[in-house]
DRENBA-591683 format. One record per residue (C-alpha): residue in three letters; z negated, y, x. Coordinates in nm, 2 decimals. Layout:
N
(rec ALA; (Z; Y; X))
...
! end
This chain:
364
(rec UNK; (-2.71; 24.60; 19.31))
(rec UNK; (-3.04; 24.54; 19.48))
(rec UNK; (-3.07; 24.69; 19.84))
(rec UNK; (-3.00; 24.46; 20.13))
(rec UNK; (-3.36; 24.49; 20.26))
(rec UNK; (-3.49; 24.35; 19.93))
(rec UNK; (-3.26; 24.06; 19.89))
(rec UNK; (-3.41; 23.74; 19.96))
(rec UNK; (-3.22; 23.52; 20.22))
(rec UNK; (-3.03; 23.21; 20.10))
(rec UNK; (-3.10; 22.87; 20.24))
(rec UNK; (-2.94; 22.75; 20.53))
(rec UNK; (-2.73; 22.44; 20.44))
(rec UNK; (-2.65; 22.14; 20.67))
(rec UNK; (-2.33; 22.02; 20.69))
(rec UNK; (-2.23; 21.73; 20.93))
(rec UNK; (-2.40; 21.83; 21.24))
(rec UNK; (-2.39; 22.16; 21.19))
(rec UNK; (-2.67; 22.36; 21.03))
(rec UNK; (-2.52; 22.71; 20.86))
(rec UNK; (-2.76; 22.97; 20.89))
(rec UNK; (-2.59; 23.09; 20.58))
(rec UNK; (-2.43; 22.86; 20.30))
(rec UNK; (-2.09; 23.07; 20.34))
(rec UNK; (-1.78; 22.92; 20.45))
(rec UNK; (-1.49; 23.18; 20.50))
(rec UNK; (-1.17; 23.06; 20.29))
(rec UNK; (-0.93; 22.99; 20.50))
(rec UNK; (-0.60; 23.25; 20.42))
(rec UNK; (-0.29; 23.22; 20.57))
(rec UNK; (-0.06; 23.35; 20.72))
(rec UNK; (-0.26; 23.52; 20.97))
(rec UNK; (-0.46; 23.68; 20.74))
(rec UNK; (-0.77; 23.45; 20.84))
(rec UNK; (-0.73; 23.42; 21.24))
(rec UNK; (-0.97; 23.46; 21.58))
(rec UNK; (-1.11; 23.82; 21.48))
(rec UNK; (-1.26; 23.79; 21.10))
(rec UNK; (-1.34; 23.41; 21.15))
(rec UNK; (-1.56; 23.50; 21.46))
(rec UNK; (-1.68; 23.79; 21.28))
(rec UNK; (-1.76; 23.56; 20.99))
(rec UNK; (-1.94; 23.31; 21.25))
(rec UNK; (-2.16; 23.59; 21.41))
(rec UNK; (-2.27; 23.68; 21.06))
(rec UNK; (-2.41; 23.33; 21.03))
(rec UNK; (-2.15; 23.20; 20.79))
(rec UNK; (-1.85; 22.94; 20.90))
(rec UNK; (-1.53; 23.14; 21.03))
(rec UNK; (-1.20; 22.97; 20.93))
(rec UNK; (-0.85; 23.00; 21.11))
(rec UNK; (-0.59; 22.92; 20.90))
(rec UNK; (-0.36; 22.74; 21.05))
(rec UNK; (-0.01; 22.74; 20.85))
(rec UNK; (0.29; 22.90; 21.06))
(rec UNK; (0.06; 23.08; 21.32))
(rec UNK; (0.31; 23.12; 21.59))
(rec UNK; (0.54; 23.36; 21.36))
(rec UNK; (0.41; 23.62; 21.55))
(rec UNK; (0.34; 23.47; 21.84))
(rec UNK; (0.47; 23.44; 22.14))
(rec UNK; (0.54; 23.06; 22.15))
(rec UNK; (0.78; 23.06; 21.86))
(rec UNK; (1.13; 23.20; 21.96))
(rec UNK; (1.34; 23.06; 21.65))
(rec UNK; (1.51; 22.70; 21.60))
(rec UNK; (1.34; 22.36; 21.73))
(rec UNK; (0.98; 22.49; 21.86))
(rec UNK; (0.83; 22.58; 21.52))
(rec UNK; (0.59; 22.29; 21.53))
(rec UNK; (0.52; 22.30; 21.93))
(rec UNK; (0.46; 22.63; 21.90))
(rec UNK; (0.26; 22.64; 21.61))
(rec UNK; (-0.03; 22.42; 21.78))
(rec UNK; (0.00; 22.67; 22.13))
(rec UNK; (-0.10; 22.96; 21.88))
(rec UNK; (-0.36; 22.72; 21.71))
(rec UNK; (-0.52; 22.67; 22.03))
(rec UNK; (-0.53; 23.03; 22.14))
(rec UNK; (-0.67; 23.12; 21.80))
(rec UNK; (-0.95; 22.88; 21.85))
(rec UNK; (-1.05; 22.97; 22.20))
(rec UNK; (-1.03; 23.33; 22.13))
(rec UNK; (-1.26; 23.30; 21.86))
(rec UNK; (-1.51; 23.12; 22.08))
(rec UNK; (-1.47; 23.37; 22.32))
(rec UNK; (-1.61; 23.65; 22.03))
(rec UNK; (-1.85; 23.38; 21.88))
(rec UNK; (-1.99; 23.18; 22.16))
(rec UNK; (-2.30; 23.00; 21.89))
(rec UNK; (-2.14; 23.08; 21.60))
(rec UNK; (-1.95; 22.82; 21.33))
(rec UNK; (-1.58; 22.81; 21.38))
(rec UNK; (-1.31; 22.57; 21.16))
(rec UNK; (-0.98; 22.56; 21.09))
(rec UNK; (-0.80; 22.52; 20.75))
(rec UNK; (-0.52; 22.26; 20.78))
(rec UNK; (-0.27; 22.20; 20.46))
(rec UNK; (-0.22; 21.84; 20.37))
(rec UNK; (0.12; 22.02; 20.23))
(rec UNK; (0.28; 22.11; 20.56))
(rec UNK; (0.49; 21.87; 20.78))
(rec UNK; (0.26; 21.96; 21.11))
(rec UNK; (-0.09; 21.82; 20.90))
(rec UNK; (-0.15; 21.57; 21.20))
(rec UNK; (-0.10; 21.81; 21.42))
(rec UNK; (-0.26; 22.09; 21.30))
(rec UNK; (-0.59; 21.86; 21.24))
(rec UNK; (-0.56; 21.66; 21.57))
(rec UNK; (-0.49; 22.01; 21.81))
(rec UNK; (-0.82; 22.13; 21.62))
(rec UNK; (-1.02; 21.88; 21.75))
(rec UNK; (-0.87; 21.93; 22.04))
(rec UNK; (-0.94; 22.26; 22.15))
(rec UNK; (-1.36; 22.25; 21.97))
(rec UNK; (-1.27; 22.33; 21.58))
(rec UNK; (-1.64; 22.20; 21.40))
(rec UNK; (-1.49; 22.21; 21.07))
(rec UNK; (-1.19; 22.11; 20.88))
(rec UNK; (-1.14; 22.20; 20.55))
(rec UNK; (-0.81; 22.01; 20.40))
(rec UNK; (-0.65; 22.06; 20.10))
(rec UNK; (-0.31; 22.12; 19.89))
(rec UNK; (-0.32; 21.73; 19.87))
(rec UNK; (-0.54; 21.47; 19.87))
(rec UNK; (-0.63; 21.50; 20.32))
(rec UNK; (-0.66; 21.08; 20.25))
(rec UNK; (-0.59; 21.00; 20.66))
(rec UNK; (-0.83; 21.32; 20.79))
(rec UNK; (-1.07; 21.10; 20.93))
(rec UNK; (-0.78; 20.91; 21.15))
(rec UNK; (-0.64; 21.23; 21.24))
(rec UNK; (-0.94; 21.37; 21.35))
(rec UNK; (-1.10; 21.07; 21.53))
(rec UNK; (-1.13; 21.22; 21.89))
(rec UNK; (-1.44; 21.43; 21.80))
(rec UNK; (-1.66; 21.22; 21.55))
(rec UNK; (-1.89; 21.54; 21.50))
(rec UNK; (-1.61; 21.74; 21.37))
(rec UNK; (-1.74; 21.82; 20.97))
(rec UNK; (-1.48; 21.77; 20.75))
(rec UNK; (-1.46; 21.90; 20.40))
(rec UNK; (-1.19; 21.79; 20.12))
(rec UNK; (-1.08; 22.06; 19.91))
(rec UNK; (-1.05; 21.90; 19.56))
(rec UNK; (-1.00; 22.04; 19.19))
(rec UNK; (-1.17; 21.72; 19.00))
(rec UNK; (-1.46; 21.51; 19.02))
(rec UNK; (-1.19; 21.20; 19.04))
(rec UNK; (-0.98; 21.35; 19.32))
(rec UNK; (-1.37; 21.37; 19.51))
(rec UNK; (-1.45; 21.00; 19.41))
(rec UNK; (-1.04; 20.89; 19.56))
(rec UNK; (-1.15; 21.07; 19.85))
(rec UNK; (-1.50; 20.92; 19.93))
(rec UNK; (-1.40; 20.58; 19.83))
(rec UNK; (-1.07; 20.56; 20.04))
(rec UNK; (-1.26; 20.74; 20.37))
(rec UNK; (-1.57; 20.53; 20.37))
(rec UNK; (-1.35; 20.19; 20.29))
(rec UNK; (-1.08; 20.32; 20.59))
(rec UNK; (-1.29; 20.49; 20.85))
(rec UNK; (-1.69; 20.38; 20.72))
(rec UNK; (-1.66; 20.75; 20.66))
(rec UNK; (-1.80; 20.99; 20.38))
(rec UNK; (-1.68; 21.34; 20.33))
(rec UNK; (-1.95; 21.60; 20.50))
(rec UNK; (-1.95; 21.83; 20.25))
(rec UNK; (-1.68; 21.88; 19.91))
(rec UNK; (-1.50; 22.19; 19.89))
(rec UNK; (-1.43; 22.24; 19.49))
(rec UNK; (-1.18; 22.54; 19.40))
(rec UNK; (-1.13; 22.68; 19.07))
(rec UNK; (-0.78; 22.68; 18.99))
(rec UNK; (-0.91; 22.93; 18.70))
(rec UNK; (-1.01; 23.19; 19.01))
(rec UNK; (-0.92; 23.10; 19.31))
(rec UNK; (-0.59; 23.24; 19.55))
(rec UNK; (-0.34; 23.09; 19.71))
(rec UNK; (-0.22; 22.74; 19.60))
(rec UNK; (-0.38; 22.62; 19.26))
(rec UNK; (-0.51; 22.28; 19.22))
(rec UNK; (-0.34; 22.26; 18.87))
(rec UNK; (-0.05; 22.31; 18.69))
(rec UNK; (0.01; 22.61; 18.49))
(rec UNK; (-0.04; 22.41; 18.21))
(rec UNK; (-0.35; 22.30; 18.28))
(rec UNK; (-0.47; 22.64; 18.44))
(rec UNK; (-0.74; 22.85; 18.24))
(rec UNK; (-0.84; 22.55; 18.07))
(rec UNK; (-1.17; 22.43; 18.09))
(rec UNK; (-1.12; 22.07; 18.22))
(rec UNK; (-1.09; 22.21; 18.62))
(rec UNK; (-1.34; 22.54; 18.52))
(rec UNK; (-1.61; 22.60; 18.78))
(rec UNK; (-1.86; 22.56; 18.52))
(rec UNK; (-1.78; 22.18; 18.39))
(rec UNK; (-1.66; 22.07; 18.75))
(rec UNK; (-1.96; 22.14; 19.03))
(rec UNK; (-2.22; 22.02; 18.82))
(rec UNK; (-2.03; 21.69; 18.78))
(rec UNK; (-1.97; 21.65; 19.15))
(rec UNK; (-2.34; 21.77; 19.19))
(rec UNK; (-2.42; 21.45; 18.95))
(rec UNK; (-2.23; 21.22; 19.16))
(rec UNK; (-2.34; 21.30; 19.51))
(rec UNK; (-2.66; 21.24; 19.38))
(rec UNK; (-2.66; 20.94; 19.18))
(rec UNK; (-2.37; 20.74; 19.45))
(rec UNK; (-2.47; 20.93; 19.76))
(rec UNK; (-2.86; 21.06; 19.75))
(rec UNK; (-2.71; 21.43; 19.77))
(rec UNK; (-2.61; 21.38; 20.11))
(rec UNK; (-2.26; 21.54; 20.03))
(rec UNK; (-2.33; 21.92; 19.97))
(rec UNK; (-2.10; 22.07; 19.72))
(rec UNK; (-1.95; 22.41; 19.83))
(rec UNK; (-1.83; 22.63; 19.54))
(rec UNK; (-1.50; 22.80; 19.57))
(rec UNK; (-1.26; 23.05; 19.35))
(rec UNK; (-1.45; 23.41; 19.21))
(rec UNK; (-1.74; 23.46; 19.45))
(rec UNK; (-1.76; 23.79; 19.50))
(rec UNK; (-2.19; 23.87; 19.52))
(rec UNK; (-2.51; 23.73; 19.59))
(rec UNK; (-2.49; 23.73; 19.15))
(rec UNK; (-2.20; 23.47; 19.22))
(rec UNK; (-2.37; 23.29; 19.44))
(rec UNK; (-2.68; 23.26; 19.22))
(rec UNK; (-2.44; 23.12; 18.93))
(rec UNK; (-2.28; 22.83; 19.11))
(rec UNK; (-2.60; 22.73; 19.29))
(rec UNK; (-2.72; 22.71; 18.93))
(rec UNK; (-2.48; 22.49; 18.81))
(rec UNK; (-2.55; 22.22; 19.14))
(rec UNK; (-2.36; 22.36; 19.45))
(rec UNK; (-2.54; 22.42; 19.76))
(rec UNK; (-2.26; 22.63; 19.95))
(rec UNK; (-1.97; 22.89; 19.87))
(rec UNK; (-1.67; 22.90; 20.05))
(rec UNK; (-1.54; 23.32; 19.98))
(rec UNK; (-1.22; 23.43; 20.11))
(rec UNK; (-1.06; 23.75; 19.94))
(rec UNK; (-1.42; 23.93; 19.97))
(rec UNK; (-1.30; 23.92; 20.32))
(rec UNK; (-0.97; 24.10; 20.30))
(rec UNK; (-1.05; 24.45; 20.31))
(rec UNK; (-1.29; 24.44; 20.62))
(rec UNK; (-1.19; 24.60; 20.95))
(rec UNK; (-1.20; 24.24; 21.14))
(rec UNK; (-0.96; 24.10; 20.89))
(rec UNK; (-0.62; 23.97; 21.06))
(rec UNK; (-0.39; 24.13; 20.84))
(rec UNK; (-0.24; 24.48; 20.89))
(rec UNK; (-0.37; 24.82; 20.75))
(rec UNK; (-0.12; 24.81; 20.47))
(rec UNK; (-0.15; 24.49; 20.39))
(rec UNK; (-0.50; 24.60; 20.30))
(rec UNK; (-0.44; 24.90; 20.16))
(rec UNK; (-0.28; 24.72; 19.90))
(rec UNK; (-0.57; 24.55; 19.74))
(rec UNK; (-0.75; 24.89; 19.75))
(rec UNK; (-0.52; 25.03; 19.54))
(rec UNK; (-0.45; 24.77; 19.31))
(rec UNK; (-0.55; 24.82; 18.93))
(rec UNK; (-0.63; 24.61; 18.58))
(rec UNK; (-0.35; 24.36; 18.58))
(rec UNK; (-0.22; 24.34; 18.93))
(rec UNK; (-0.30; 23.96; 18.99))
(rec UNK; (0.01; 23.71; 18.86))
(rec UNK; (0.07; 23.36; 18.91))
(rec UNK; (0.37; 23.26; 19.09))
(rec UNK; (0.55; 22.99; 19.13))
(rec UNK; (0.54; 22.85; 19.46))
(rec UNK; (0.84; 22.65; 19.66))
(rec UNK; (0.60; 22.37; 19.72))
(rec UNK; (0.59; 22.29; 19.35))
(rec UNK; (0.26; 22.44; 19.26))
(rec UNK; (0.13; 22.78; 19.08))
(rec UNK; (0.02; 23.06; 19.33))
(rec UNK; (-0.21; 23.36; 19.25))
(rec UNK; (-0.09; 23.68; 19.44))
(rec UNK; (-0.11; 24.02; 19.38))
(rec UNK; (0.14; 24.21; 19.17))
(rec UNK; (0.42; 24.39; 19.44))
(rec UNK; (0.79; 24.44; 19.46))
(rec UNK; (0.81; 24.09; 19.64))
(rec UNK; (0.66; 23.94; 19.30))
(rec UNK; (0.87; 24.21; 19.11))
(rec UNK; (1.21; 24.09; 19.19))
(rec UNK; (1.09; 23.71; 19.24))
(rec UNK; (1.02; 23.79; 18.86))
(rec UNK; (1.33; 23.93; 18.78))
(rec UNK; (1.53; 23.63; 18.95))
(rec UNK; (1.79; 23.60; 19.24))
(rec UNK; (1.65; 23.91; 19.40))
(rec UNK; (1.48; 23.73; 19.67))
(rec UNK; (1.63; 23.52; 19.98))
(rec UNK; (1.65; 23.13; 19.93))
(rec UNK; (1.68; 23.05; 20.33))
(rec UNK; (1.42; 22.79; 20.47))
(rec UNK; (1.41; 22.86; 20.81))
(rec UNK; (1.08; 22.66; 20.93))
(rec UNK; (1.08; 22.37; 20.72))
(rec UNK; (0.73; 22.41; 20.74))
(rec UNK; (0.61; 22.22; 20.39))
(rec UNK; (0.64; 21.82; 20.32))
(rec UNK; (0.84; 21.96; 19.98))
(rec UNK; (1.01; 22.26; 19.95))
(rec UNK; (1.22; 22.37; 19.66))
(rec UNK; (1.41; 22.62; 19.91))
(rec UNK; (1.50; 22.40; 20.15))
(rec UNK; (1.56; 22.09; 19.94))
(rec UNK; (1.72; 22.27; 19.67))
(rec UNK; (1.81; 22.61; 19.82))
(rec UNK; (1.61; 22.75; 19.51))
(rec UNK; (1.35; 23.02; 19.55))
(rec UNK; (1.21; 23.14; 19.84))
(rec UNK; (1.06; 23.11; 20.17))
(rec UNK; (0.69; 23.15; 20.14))
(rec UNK; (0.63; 23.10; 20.51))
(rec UNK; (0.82; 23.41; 20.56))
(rec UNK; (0.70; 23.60; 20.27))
(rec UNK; (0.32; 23.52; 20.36))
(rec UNK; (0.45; 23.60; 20.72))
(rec UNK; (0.62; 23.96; 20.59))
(rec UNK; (0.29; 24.08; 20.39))
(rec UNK; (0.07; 24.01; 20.68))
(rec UNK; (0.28; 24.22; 20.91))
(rec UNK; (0.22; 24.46; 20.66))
(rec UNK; (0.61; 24.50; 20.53))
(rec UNK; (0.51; 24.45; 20.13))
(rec UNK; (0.86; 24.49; 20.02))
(rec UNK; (0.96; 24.16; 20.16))
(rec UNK; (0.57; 24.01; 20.14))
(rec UNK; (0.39; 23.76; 19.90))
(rec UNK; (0.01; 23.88; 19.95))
(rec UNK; (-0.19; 23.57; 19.79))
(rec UNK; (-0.58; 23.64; 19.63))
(rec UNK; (-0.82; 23.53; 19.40))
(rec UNK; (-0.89; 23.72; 19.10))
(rec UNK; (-1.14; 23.92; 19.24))
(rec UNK; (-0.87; 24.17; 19.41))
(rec UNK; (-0.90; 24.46; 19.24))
(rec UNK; (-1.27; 24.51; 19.29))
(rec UNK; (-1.15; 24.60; 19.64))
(rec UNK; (-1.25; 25.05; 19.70))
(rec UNK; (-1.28; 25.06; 20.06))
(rec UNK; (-1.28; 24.86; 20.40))
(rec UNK; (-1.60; 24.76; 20.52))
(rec UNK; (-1.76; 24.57; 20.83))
(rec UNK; (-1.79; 24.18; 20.74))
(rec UNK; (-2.16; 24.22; 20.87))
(rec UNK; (-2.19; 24.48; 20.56))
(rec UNK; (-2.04; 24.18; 20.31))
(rec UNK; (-2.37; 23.90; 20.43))
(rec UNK; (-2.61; 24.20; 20.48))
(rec UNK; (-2.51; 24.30; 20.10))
(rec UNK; (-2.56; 23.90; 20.00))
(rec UNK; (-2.76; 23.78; 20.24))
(rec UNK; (-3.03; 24.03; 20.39))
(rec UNK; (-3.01; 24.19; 20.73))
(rec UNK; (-2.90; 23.95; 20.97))
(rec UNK; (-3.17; 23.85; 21.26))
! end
């Protein structure tokens, strides 16, 4: 690993309005684990912070239980967003809002509201983003998509509904990437939605239908500056990172929660399956132990937070609000702790600054 001092600095990227000093977007990871302190601290490295806005208010102090879940959750949005601003006053600051979850409009709209310059949308096609976020024209926003054709749906139904093109296209690997998979478990590990056959088709296509004016951002695996160097290779002019993020001391998530992927080992990433239908990558724990083992885990939806939910609609599996909600409080007996397949290179917690100094060269 070269020295930061001789690392030669990545070009900035513009996206929207917004020029990023560094091509690095912050995944956003909920729930809480990607709030006000590590997007700021992701912003005032140069990069884009991202709150992640899926059940904030579960430990706030908006949500008491029962009918406010959804009231409350854009209160805690708002105070996320302004206290990030108040850390990053120049920097880059978005929010991550899940076509998936019931609150979508309100999550995107309360954004806008209170001075989010970047929306990344995905766990569905985000097909009525633009109307949702209307109120702010200059607000970027980025689809998420696993497939060249879900990128073309995208552009084609925005610009025919709104005169409106996507400002940049998030692509994840399903193959790498945490959280929510764009693919079935079928199709996962396959090469059809691979990293490597994917961006350098979308790469094609914003250049041949839209004169490259739609940066493609590279997501799922990027760990270094050797990452980085890979997927600009292959056509992408951004990445978007998010489990390199974990283990740094501005990171949202408790100390244990942490700890964990420090001392995970060879092996300790599964895929799970998720009450919102789709396959999950988390990391190995007695949560994903007795979810394994079956009828170990509570079935109780209690914030009816996703459009479809096997728990609530079938009383079948789990809550994942509350299991998300559990590991980031740091109680991993109870908690689903989500991650790409880089967690195990995880040895120690380090200053985000450290993370863009490492990839990026000291920062002016």
């Amino acid at each position: 690993m070269k020295s930061s001092a001789a690392v030669t600095p990545l070009p900035p990227l513009q996206i929207g309005a917004y020029t990023l000093p560094v091509p690095i977007i912050q995944g956003g990871m909920g729930i809480r684990v990607s709030a006000h302190r590590l997007a700021s601290a992701v912003a005032n490295a140069g990069g884009v912070g991202i709150i992640a806005t899926v059940a904030l208010s579960l430990a706030s102090k908006y949500y008491n239980k029962g009918k406010d879940y959804f009231r409350a959750n854009m209160q805690a949005l708002a105070d996320e967003l302004n206290w990030a601003r108040d850390n990053s006053p120049t920097g880059i600051i978005g929010t991550n809002c899940m076509v998936a979850i019931r609150d979508f409009e309100a999550m995107v709209r309360t954004s806008v509201e209170h001075g989010a310059q970047m929306i990344i949308s995905g766990a569905g096609l985000p097909l009525r983003l633009p109307e949702f976020a209307a109120a702010n024209p200059e607000t970027a926003l980025l689809p998420i998509v696993s497939s060249l054709r879900a990128a073309t749906i995208i552009a084609k139904r925005w610009y025919q509904q709104y005169k409106r093109l996507p400002d940049a296209i998030v692509f994840e690997d399903p193959n790498t990437a945490g959280g929510h998979l764009g693919a079935t478990r079928q199709q996962l590990f396959g090469e059809e939605y691979a990293m490597q056959r994917v961006v350098p088709q979308l790469a094609e296509w914003a250049r041949k239908s839209y004169n490259d004016d739609i940066p493609i951002i590279a997501a799922g695996g990027i760990w270094d500056r050797q990452d980085i160097d890979r997927v600009f290779a292959l056509g992408a002019r951004g990445v978007q990172m998010a489990s390199r993020f974990i283990c740094t001391y501005e990171c949202d998530a408790d100390e244990q929660f942490k700890q964990a992927f420090i001392n995970a080992a060879e092996g300790d990433v599964v895929i799970i399956d998720s009450p919102a239908g789709l396959p999950g990558r988390a990391l190995s724990s007695e949560f994903t132990r007795k979810l394994f083992r079956g009828n170990e885990v509570a079935s109780k939806c209690f914030a009816t937070c996703l459009s479809h939910c096997r728990c609530r609609d079938a009383e079948e599996t789990f809550c994942i609000a509350e299991a998300l909600h559990h590991a980031q409080q740091g109680d991993l007996s109870r908690g689903l702790i989500f991650t790409g397949t880089n967690a195990i290179r995880h040895n120690k917690i380090v200053h985000v600054h450290e993370i863009f100094a490492e990839i990026n060269g000291p920062h002016d």
